[in-house]
C-alpha positions in Angstrom: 329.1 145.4 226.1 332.4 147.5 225.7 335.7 146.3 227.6 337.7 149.1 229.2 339.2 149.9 232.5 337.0 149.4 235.5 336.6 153.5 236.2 338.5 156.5 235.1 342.4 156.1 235.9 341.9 157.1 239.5 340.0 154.0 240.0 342.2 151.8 237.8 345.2 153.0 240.2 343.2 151.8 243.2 342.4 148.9 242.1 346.2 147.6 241.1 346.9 148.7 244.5 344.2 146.8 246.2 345.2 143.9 245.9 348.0 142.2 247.7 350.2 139.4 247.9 349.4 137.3 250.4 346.1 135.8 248.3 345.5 133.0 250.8 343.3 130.8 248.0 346.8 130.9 245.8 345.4 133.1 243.1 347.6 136.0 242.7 346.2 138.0 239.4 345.2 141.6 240.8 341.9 142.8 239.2 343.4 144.5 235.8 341.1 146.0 233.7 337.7 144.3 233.6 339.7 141.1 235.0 338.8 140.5 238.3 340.6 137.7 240.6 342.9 138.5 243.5 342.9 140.0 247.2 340.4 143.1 247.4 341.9 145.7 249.9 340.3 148.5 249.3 336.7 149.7 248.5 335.4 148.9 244.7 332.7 150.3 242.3 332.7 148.3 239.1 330.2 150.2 236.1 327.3 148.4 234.5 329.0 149.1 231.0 331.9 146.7 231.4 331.6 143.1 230.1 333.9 141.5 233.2 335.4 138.2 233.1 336.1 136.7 236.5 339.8 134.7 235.9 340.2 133.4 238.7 339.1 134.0 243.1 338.3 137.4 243.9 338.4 137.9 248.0 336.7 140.7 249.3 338.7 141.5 252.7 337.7 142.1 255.7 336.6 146.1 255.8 336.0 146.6 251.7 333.3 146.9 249.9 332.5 145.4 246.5 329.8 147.4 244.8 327.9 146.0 241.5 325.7 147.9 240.0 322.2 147.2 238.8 322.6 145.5 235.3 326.4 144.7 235.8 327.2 141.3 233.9 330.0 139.2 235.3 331.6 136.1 233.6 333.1 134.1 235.3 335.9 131.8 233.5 335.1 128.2 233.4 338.1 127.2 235.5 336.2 125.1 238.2 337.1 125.4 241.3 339.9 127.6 241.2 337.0 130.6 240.0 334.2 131.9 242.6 333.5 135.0 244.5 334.2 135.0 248.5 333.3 138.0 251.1 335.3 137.5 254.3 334.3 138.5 257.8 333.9 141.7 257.9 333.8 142.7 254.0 330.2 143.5 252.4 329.2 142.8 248.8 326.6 146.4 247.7 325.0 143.8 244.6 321.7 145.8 244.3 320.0 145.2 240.8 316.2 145.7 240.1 313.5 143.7 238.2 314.7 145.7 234.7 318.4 145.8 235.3 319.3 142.4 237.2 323.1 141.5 238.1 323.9 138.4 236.4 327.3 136.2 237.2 327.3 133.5 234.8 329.9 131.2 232.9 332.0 132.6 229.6 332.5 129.0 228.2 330.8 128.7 224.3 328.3 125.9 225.6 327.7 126.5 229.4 327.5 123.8 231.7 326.6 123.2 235.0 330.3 123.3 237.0 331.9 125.6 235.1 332.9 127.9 238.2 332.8 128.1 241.9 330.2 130.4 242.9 328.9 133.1 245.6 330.3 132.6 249.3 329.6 135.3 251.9 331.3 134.7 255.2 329.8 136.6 258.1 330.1 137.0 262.3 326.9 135.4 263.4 326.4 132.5 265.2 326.7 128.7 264.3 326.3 125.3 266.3 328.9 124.0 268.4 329.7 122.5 271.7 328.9 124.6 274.8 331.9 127.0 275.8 333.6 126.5 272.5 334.2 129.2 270.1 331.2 130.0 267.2 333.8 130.0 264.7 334.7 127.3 261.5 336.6 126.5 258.3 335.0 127.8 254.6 334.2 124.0 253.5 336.4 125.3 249.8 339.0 126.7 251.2 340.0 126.1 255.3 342.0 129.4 255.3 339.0 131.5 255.2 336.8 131.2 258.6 333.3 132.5 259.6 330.7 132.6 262.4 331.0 134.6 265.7 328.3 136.4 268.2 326.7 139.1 266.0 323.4 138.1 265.2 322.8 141.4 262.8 325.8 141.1 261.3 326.2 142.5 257.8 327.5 141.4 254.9 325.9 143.7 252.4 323.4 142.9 249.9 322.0 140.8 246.9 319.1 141.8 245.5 317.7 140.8 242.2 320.9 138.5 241.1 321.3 135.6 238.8 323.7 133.1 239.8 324.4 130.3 237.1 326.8 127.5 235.8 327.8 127.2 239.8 328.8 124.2 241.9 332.8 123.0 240.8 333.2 120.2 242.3 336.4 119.7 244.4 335.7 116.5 245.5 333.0 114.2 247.4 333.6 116.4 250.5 334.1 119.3 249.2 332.0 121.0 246.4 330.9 124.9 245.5 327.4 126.0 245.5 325.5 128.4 243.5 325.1 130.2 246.7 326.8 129.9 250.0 326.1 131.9 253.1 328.4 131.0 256.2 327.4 132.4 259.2 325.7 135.8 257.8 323.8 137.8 259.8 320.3 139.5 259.6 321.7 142.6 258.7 322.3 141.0 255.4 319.4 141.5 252.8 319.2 139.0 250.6 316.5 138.5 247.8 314.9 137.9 244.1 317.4 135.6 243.6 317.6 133.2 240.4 319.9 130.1 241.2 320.2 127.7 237.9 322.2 125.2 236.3 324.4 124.6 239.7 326.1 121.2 239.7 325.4 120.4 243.3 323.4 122.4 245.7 321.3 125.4 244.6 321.7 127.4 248.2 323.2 126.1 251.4 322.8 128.1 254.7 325.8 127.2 257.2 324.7 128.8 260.4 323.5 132.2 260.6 320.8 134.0 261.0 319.6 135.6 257.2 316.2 135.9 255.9 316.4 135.3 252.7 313.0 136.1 249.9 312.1 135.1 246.6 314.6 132.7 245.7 313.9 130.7 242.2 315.5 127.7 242.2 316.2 126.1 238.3 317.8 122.6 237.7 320.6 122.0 240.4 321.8 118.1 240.5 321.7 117.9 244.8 319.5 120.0 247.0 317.6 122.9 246.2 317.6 124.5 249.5 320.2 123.3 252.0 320.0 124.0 255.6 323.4 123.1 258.9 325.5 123.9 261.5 322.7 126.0 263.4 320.6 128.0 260.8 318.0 130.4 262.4 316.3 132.4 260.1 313.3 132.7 257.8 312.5 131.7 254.2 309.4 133.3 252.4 308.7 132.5 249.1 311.3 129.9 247.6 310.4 127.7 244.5 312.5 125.2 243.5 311.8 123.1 240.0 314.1 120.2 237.8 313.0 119.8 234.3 312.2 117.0 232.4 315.1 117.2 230.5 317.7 117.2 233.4 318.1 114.5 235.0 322.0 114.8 236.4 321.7 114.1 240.0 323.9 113.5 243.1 323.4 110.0 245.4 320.6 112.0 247.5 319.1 115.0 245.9 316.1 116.8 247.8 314.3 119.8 247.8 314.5 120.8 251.2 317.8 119.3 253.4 318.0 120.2 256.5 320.9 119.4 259.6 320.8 120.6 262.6 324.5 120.4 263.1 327.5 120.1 260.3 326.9 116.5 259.1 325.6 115.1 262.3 328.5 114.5 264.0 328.1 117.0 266.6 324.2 115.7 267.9 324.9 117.5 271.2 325.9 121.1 270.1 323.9 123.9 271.0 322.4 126.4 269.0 321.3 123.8 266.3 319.3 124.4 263.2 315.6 126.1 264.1 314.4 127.9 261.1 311.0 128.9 259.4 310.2 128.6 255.6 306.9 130.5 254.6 305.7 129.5 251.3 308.1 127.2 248.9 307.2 124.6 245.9 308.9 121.8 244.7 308.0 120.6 241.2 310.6 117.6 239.9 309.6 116.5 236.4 313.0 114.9 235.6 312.2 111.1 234.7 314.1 108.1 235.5 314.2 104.3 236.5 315.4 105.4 240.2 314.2 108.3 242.6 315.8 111.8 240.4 314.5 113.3 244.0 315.5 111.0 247.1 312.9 113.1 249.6 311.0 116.0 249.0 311.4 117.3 252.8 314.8 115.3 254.8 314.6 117.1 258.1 317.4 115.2 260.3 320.4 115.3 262.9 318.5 117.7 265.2 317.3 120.2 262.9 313.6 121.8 263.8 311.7 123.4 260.9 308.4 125.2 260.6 307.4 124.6 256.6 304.3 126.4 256.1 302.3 126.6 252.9 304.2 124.0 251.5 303.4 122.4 247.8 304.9 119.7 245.8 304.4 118.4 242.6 305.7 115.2 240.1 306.1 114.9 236.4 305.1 112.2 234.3 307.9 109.1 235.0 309.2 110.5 237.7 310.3 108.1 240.3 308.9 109.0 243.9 311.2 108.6 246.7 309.9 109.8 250.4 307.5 112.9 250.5 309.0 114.1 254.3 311.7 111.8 256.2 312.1 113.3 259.1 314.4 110.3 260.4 318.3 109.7 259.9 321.0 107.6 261.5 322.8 110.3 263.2 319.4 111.8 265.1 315.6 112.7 263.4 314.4 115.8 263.5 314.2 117.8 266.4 311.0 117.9 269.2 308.4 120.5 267.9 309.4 120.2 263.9 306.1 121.3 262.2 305.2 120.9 258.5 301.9 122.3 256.7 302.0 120.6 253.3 300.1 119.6 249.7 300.5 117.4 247.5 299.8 116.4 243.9 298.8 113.3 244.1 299.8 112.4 240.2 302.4 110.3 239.0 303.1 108.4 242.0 303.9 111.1 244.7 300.4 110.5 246.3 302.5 107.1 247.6 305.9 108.6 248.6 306.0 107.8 252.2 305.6 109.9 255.0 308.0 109.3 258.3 308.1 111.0 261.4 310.4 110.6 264.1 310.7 107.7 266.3 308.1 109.7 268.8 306.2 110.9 266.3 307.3 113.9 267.9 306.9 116.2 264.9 303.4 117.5 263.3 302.4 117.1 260.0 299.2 118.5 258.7 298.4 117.5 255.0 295.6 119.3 253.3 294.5 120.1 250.1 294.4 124.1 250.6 298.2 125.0 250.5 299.6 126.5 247.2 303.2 127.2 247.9 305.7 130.0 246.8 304.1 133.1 244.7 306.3 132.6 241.2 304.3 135.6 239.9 307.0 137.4 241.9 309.6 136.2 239.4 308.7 137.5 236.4 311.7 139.2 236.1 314.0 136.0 235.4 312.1 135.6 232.1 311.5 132.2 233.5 308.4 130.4 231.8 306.7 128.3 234.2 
């Protein structure tokens, strides 16, 4: 594609005055020409016929609107953690591709690599888990100076729809790290789907809180968890598929398929308004080989979390190393009264002996049949991903 200023000059001029000094993640580069890094202050439209390059953060404040349009391509330099996209509180992101024309943010490094950037974080007002009579408020786990959460359950932070996300997860440190995709506290006035997550160096998706619903999410070669659940998620899944190849085989200490908390690290077991969320139709296929488990669990529900997994499907690869099919126990608390799973499994290549454990109580249920076929990946076609 062609490189020139982001609109005719009119735009330009808006955009060098959009963005301000006071860039609390210290990057301080305004959006100049198809650059893009700095504060956001007022509304943007980029056009699907610029190549961008993102140089550095871009922070979409509170009351602007960052438009992409279908097609758009943005490439993001590999700087690590210092490169990502963040909507605050009260800013939307209009990313609204279609099957022919998706938006894709990827890496601009000769030979990509998982890591090379940040990633996606939208911060919204809805609620989160916390101590009774305390505010529903917390800390952006990459940068403490931006916070999310509130009261508004149909709160929104705009849309992403038919979006490829890859190259993600920069590690700050063992505390810290990006995601492909991270949603803080977003509301159900958010929609959110076809989304292609792949090559993300730790987890594919993580929900902090909130109350999204979130369809068709592909989920391609991340090294921790696929789909990552805390701090008081309530929302619904439909249709996630999440797959590592043979030929990765990078992995964090614990990578799952499907991690779920019901409050930030369970250190907060008597919080309110923990995790309670549905997920209607995902697969998990791990063919990535290995002396030790590439997949700790399949399904780690924990720390007060209650999930409803129906039509759930899992599959192993040849060598593969089986850890635990669904652990539903942890140190810090097991899975919370009423937990429900409906699963199948491919009994190949040792998963038929992954172990199944229920809570203490055996207070969860867990119906295994042979009938359940998991997510539709007809429905993402558009990827050009061959399955």
């Amino acid at each position: 594609m062609k490189s020139k200023f982001l609109s005719i000059l009119a735009v330009a001029a808006l955009v060098l005055a959009s963005c301000s000094s006071d860039d609390d993640s210290g990057s301080t580069n305004p959006p100049v020409d198809s650059n893009l890094s700095g504060n956001l202050t007022q509304d943007l439209t980029l056009d699907a016929s610029v190549d961008y390059k993102l140089t550095g953060a871009l922070i979409v404040k509170d009351g602007v609107t960052l438009t992409i349009p279908a097609g758009t391509t943005i490439n993001a330099v590999a700087g690590g953690t210092d490169v990502y996209l963040l909507v605050e509180r009260g800013g939307k992101i209009i990313a609204d591709g279609d099957a022919q024309n998706p938006i894709r943010f990827t890496s601009d490094a000769a030979t990509p690599a998982a890591g090379d950037w940040g990633g996606i974080i939208l911060n919204g007002k809805a609620p989160l888990s916390r101590q009774d009579g305390t505010n529903s408020e917390a800390a952006t786990e990459i940068n403490n100076a931006y916070l999310f959460g509130g009261d508004n359950v149909a709160d929104n932070s705009g849309i992403l729809d038919y979006v490829i996300i890859e190259y993600t997860g920069a590690r700050i440190d063992d505390e810290s790290e990006h995601n492909g995709l991270t949603l803080n506290g977003v509301g159900n006035g958010t929609q959110i789907s076809n989304i292609y997550l792949t090559y993300g160096d730790d987890d594919a998706i993580e929900f902090f809180g909130g109350t999204v619903n979130v369809n068709n999410i592909l989920v391609v070669n991340c090294t921790d968890d696929m789909f990552d659940f805390t701090q008081g998620y309530k929302g619904t899944i439909t249709n996630a598929y999440g797959i590592r190849e043979a030929s990765y085989t990078a992995v964090t200490v614990d990578p799952r398929g499907v991690e779920a908390d019901g409050n930030l690290d369970g250190n907060s077991p008597t919080d309110i308004n923990q995790s309670d969320f549905v997920i209607n139709g995902i697969t998990i296929i791990n063919n990535a080989p290995g002396a030790e488990a590439t997949m700790q669990d399949v399904f780690k529900i924990r720390r007060g979390a209650k999930a409803t997994i129906l039509n759930g499907y899992a599959k192993f690869g040849a060598g593969v190393t089986a850890g635990d099919f669904i652990d539903l126990t942890d140190s810090k608390g097991p899975a919370a009264d009423g937990t429900a799973l409906t699963v199948t499994r491919d009994a190949a290549n040792g998963l038929g002996e992954a172990t199944v454990k229920n809570t203490p109580t055996d207070s969860a249920t867990i119906t295994e049949n042979a009938t359940q076929t998991g997510a539709n990946s007809s429905v993402f076609t558009w990827t050009g991903y061959s399955f």
